[in-house]
DRENVO-603074 format. One record per residue: residue in three letters; x, y, z of N, C-alpha, C in turn. Coordinates in nm, 4 decimals. Atoms other than C-alpha are relative to their C-alpha. Layout:
<drenvexs>
+------+----------+----------+----------+----------+----------+----------+----------+----------+----------+
| rest |     n.xx |     n.yy |     n.zz |    ca.xx |    ca.yy |    ca.zz |     c.xx |     c.yy |     c.zz |
+------+----------+----------+----------+----------+----------+----------+----------+----------+----------+
|  ala |        X |        Y |        Z |        X |        Y |        Z |        X |        Y |        Z |
...
+------+----------+----------+----------+----------+----------+----------+----------+----------+----------+
</drenvexs>
This chain:
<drenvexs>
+------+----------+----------+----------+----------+----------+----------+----------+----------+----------+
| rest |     n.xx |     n.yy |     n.zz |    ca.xx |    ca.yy |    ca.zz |     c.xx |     c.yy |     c.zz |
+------+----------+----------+----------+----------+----------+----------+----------+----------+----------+
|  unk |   0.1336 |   0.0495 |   0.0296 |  -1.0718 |   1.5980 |  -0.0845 |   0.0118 |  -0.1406 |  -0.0539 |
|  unk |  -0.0129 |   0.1642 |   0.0651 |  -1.1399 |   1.2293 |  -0.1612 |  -0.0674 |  -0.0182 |  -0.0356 |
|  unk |   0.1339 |   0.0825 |   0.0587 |  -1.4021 |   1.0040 |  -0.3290 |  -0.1370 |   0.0089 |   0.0807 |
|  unk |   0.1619 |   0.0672 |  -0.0861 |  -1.6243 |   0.9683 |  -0.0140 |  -0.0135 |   0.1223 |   0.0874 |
|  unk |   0.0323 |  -0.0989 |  -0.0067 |  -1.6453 |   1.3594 |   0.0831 |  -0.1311 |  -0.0060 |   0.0056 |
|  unk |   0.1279 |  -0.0049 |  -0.0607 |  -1.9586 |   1.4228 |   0.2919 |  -0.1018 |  -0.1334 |  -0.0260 |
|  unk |   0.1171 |   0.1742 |  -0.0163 |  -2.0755 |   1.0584 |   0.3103 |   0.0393 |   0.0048 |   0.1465 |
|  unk |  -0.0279 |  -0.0125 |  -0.1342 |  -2.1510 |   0.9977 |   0.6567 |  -0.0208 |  -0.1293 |   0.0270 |
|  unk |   0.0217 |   0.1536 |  -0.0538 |  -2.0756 |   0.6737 |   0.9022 |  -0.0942 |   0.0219 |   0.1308 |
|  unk |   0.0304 |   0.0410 |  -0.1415 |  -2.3316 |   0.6660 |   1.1895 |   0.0924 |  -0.0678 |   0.1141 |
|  unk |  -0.0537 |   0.0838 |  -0.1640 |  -2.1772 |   0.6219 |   1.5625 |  -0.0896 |  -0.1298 |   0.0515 |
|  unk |   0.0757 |   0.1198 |  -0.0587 |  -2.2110 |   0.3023 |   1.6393 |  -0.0572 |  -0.0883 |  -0.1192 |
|  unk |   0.0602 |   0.0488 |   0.0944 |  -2.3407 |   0.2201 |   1.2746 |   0.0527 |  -0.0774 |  -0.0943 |
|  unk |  -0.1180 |   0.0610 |   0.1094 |  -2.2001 |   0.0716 |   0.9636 |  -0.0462 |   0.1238 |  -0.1708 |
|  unk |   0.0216 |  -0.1207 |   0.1118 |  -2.1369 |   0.2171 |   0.6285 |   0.0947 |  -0.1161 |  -0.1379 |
|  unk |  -0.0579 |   0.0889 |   0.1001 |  -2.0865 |  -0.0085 |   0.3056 |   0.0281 |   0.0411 |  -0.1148 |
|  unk |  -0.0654 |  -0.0586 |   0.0810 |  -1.8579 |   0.0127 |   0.0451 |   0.0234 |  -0.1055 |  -0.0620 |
|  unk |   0.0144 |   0.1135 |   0.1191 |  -1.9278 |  -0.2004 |  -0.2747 |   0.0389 |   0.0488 |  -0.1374 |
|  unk |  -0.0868 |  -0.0307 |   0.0972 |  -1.7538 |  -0.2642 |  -0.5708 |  -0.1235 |   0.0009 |  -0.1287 |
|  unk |   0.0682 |   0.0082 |   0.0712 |  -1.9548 |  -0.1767 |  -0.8763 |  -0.0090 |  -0.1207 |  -0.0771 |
|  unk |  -0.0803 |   0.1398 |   0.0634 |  -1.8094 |  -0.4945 |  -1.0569 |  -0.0228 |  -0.1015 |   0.1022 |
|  unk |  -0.0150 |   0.1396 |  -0.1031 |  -1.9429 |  -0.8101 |  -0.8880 |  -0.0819 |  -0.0036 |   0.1316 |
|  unk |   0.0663 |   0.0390 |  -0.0843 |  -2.1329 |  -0.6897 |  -0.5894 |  -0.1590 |  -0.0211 |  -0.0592 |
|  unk |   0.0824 |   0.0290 |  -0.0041 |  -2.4296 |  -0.8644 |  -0.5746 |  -0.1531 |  -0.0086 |   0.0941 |
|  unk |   0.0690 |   0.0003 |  -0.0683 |  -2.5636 |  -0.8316 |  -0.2625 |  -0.1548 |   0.1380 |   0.0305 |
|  unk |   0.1020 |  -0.0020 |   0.0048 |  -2.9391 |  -0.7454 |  -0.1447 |   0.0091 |   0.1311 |   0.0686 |
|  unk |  -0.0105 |  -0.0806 |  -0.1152 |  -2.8365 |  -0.4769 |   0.1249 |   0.0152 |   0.1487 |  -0.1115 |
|  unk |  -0.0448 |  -0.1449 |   0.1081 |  -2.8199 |  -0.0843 |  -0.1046 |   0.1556 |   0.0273 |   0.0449 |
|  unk |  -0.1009 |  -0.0528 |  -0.0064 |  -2.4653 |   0.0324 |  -0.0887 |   0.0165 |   0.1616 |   0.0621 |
|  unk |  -0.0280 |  -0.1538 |  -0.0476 |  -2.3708 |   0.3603 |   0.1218 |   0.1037 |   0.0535 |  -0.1215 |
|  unk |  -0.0501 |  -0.0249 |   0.1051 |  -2.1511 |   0.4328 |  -0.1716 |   0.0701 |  -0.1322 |  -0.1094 |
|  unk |  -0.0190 |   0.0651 |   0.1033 |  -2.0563 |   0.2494 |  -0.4896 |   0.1444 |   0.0327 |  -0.0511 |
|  unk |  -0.0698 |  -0.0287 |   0.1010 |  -1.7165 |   0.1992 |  -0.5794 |   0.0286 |   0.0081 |  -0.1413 |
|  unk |  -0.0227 |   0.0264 |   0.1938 |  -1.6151 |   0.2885 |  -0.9885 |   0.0431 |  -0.1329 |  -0.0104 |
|  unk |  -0.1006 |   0.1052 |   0.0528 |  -1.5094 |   0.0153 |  -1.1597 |   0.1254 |   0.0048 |  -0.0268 |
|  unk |  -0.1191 |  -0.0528 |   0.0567 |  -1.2152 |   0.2124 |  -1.2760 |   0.0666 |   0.0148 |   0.1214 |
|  unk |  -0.1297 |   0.0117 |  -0.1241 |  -1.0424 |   0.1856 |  -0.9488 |  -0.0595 |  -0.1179 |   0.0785 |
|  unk |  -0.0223 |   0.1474 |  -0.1377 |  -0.9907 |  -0.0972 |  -0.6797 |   0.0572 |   0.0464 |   0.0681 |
|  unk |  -0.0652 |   0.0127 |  -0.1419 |  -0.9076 |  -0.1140 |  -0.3396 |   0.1170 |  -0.1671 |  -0.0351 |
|  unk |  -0.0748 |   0.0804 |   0.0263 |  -0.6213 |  -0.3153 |  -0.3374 |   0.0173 |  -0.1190 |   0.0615 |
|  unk |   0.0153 |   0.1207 |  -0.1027 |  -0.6113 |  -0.6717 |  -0.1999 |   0.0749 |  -0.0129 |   0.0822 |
|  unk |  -0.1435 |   0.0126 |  -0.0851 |  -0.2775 |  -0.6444 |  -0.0703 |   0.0335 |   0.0978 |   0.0204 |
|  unk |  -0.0648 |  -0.1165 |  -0.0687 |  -0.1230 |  -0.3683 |   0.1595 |  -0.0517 |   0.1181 |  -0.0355 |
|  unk |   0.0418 |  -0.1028 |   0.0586 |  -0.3853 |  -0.0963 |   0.1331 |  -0.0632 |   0.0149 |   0.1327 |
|  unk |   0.0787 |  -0.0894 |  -0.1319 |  -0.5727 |   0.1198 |   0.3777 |  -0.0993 |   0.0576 |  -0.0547 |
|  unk |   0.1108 |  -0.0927 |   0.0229 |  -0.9067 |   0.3190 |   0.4190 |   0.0015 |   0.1026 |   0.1434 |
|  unk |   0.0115 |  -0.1367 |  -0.0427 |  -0.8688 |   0.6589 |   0.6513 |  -0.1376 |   0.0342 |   0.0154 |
|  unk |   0.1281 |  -0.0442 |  -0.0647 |  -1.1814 |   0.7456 |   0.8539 |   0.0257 |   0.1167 |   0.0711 |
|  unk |   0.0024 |  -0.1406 |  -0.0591 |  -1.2342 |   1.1337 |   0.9675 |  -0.1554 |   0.0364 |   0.0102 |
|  unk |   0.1154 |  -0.0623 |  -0.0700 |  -1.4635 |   1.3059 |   1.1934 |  -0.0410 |   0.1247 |  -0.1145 |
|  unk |   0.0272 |  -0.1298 |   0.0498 |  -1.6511 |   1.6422 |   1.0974 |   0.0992 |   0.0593 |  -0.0307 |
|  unk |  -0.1170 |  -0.1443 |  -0.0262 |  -1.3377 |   1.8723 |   1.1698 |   0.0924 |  -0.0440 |  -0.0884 |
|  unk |  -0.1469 |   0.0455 |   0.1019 |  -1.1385 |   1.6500 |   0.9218 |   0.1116 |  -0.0493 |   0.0858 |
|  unk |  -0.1422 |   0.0643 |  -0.0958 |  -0.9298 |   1.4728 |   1.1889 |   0.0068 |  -0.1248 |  -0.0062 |
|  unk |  -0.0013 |   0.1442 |   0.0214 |  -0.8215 |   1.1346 |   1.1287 |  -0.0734 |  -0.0886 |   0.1345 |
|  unk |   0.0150 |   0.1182 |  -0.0811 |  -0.9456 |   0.9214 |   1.3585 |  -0.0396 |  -0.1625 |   0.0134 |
|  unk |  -0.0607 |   0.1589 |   0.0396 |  -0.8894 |   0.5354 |   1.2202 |   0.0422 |   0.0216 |  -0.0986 |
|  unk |  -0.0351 |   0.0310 |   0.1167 |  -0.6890 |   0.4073 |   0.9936 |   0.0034 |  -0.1480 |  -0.0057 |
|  unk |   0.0343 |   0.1534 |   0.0081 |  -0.7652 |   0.0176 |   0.8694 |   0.0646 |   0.0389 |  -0.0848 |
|  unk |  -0.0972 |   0.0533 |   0.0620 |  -0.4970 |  -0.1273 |   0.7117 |   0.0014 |  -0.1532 |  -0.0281 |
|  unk |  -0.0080 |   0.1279 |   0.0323 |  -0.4125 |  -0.4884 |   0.5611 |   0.0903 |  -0.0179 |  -0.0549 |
|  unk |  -0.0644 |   0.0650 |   0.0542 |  -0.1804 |  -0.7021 |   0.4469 |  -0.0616 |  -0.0703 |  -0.1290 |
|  unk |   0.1058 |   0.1010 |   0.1427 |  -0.4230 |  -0.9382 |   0.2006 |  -0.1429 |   0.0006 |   0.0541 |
|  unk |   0.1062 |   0.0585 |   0.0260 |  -0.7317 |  -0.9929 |   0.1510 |  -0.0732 |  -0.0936 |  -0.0846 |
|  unk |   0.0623 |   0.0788 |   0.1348 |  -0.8768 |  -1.2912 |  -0.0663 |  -0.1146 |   0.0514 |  -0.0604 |
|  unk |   0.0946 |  -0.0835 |   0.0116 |  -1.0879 |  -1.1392 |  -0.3176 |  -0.1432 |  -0.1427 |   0.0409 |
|  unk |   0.1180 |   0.0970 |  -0.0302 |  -1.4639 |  -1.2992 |  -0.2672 |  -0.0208 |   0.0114 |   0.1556 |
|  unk |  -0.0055 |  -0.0441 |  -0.1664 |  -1.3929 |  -1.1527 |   0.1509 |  -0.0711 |   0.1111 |  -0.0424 |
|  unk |   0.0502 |  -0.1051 |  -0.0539 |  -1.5463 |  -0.8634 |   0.3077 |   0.1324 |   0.0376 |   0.0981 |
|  unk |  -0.0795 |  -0.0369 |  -0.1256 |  -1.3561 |  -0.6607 |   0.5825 |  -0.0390 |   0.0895 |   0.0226 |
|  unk |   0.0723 |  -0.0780 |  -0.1286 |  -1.5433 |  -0.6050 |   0.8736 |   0.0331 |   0.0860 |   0.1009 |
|  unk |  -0.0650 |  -0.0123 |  -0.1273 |  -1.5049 |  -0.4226 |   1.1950 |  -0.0716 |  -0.0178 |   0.0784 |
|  unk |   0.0498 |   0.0705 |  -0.0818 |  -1.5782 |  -0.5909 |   1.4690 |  -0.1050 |   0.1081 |   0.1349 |
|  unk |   0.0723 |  -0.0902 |  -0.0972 |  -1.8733 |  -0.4415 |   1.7004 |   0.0688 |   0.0886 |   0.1224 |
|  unk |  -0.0600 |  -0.0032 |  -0.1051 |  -1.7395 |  -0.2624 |   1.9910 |   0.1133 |  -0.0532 |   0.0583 |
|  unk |  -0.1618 |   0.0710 |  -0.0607 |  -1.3938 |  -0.3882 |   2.0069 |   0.1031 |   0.1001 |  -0.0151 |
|  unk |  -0.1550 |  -0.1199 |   0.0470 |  -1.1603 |  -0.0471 |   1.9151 |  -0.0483 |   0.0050 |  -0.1257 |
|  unk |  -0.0267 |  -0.0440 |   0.0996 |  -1.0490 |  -0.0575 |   1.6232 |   0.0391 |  -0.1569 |  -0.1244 |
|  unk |  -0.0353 |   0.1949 |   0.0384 |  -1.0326 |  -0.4829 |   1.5169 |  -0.0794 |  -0.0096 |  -0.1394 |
|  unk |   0.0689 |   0.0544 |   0.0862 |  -1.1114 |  -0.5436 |   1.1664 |   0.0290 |  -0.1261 |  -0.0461 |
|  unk |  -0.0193 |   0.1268 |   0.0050 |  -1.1290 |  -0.8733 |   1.0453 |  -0.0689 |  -0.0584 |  -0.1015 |
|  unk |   0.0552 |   0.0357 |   0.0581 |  -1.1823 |  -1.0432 |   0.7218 |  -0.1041 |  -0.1288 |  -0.0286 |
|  unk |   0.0772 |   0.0232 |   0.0048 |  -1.4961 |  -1.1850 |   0.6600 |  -0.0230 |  -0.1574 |  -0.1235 |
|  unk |  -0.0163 |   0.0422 |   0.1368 |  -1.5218 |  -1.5017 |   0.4178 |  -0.1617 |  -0.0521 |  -0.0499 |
|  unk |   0.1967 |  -0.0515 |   0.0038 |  -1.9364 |  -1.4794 |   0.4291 |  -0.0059 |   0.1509 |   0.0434 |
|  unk |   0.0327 |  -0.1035 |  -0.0381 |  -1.9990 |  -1.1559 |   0.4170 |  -0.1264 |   0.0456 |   0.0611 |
|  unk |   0.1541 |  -0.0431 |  -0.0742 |  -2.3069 |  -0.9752 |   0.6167 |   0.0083 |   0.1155 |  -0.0543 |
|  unk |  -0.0011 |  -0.1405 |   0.0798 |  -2.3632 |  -0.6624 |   0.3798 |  -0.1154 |   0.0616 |   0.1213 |
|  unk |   0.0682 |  -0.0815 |  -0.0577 |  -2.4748 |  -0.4044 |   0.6330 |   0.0262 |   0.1681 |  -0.0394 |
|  unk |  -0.0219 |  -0.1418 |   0.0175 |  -2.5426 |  -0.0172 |   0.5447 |   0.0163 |   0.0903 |   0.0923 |
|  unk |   0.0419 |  -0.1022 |  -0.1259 |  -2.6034 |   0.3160 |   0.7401 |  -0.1370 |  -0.0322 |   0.0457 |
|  unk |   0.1062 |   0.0304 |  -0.0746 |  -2.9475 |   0.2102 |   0.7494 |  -0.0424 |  -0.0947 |   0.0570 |
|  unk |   0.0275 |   0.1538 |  -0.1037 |  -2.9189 |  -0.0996 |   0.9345 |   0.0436 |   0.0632 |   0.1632 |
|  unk |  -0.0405 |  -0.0554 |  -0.1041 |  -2.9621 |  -0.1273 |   1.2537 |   0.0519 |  -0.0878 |   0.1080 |
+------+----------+----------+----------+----------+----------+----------+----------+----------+----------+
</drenvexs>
């Protein structure tokens, strides 16, 4: 079981994940990270699973500068790519 247990990403949609600490933006957050933990800037991953609990992506990085986003790119696989303007989009964007 993890943090983001029965949060759901729309196919095809987006799904945002903001740091309690610092985000500012206008867009609501699909979940709110604690303050008491960070995603790590350097050499960290986020694990995406279907219903059945089957992995299917894993986004990974080397760095990120903080003050980035990291996007994934519309319809390209699996291409994420950091952002240094972010576009805060939720599940309910469309």
């Amino acid at each position: 079981a993890g943090r983001l247990d029965g949060k759901v990403m729309p196919a095809q949609g987006y799904f945002l994940l903001a740091h309690t600490n610092g985000y500012t933006g206008s867009v609501l957050p699909d979940f709110l990270w604690p303050q008491s933990y960070d995603l790590a800037y350097e050499n960290n991953a986020v694990l995406l699973f279907n219903p059945n609990n089957e992995k299917i992506e894993e986004v990974s990085w080397v760095e990120i500068l903080q003050g980035q986003s990291y996007e994934r790119q519309p319809l390209t696989g699996n291409q994420f790519v950091p952002q240094a303007n972010p576009n805060p989009q939720n599940s309910q964007s469309q």
